[in-house]
ZAKEMI-661598 format. One record per residue (C-alpha): chain; residue in one letter; x, y, z. Coordinates in steps of 0.02 Angstrom, whole numbers, plus 50000, padded with zeros to 5 digits. Layout:
['A', 'A', [X, Y, Z]],
...
This chain:
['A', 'X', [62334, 48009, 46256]],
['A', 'X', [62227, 48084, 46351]],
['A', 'X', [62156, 48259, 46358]],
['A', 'X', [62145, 48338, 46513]],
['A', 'X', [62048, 48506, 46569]],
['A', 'X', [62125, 48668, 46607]],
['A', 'X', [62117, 48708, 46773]],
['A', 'X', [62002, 48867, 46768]],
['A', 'X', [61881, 48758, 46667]],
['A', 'X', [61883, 48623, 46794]],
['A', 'X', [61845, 48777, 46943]],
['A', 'X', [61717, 48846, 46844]],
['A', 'X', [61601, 48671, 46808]],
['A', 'X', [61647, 48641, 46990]],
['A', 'X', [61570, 48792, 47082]],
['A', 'X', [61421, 48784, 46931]],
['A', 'X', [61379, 48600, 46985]],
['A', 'X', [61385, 48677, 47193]],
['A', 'X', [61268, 48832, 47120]],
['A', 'X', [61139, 48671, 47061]],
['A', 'X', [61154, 48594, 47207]],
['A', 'X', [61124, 48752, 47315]],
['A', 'X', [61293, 48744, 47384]],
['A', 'X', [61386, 48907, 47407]],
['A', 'X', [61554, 48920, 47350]],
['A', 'X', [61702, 49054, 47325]],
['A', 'X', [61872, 49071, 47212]],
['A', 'X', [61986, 49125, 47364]],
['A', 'X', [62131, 49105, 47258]],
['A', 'X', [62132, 49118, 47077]],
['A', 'X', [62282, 49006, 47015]],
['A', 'X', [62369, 48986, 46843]],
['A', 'X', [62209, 48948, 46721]],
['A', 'X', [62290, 48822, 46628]],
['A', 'X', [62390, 48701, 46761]],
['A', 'X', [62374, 48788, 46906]],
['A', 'X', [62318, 48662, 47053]],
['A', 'X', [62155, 48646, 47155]],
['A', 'X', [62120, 48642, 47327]],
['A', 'X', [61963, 48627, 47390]],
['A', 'X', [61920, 48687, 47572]],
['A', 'X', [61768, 48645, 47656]],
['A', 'X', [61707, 48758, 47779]],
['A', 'X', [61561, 48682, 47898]],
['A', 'X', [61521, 48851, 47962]],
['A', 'X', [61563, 48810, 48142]],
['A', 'X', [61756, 48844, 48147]],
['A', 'X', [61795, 48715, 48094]],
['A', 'X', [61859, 48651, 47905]],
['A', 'X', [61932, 48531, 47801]],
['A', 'X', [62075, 48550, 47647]],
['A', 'X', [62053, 48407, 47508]],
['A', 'X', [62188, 48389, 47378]],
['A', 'X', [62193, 48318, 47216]],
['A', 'X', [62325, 48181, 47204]],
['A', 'X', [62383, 48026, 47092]],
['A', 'X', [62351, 47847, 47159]],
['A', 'X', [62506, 47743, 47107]],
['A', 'X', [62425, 47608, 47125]],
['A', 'X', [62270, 47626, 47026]],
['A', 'X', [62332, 47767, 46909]],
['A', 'X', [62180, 47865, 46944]],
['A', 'X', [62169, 48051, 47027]],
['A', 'X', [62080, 48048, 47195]],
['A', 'X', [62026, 48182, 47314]],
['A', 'X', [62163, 48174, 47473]],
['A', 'X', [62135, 48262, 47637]],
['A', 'X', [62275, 48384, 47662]],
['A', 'X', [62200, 48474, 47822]],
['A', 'X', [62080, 48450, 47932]],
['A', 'X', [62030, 48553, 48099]],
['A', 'X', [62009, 48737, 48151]],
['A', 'X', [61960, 48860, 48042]],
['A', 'X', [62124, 48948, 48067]],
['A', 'X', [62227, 48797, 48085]],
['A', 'X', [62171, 48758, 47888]],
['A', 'X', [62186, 48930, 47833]],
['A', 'X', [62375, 48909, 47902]],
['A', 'X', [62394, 48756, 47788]],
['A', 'X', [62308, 48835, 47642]],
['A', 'X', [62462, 48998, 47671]],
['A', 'X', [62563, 48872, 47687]],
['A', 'X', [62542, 48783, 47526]],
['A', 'X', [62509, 48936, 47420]],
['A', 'X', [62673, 49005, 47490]],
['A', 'X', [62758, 48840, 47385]],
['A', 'X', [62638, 48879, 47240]],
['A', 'X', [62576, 49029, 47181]],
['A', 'X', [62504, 48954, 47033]],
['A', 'X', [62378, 48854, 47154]],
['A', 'X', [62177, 48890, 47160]],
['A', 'X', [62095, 48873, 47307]],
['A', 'X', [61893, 48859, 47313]],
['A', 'X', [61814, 48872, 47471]],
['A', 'X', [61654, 48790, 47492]],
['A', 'X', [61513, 48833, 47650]],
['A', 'X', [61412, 48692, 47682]],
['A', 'X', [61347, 48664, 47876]],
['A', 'X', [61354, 48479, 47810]],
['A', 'X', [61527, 48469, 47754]],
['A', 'X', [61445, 48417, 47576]],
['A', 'X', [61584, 48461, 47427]],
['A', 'X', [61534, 48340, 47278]],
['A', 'X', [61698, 48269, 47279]],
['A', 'X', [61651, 48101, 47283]],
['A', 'X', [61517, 48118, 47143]],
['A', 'X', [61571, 48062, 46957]],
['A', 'X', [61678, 48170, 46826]],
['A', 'X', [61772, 48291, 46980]],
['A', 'X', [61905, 48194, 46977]],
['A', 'X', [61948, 48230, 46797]],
């Protein structure tokens, strides 16, 4: 079995490894702390954003990072309502990074 992080543990090492790498980052929605869900918006700064989900790969077994909206500002904000209207226990951390960088794709944030 293995043991998995809490979800407010997870946000927290997440926004500290952004603070490292000079990337500003906000909670915008503080979900349930211990299974709540994470979304992770990326704003570019220019109106335009992005939405990334986790999600399980059936195929693989492993958790990946999915894109769950992409587009206007407002048009991702409406997605991000949207989802938070199904679950209330979701967290949502928005990230501002001209270059779109997250750290998604770098090792351990999928845990």
């Amino acid at each position: 079995m293995t043991s998995r992080l809490t979800a407010e543990f997870w946000v927290q090492a997440y926004l500290a490894r952004l603070r490292l790498a000079g990337i500003p980052a906000f909670v915008t929605a503080h979900g349930d702390g211990t299974a709540g869900a994470v979304i992770v918006k990326s704003n570019t700064l220019d109106g335009q954003a992005s939405a990334f989900a986790r999600s399980f790969d059936i195929m693989t077994g492993a958790r990946i990072w999915t894109l769950l909206a992409e587009g206007a500002d407002a048009d991702v904000e409406a997605a991000l309502a949207r989802q938070r209207g199904f679950d209330p226990d979701l967290w949502v951390i928005e990230v501002e990074d001209r270059a779109g960088r997250t750290l998604l794709d770098e090792p351990g944030l999928a845990d």
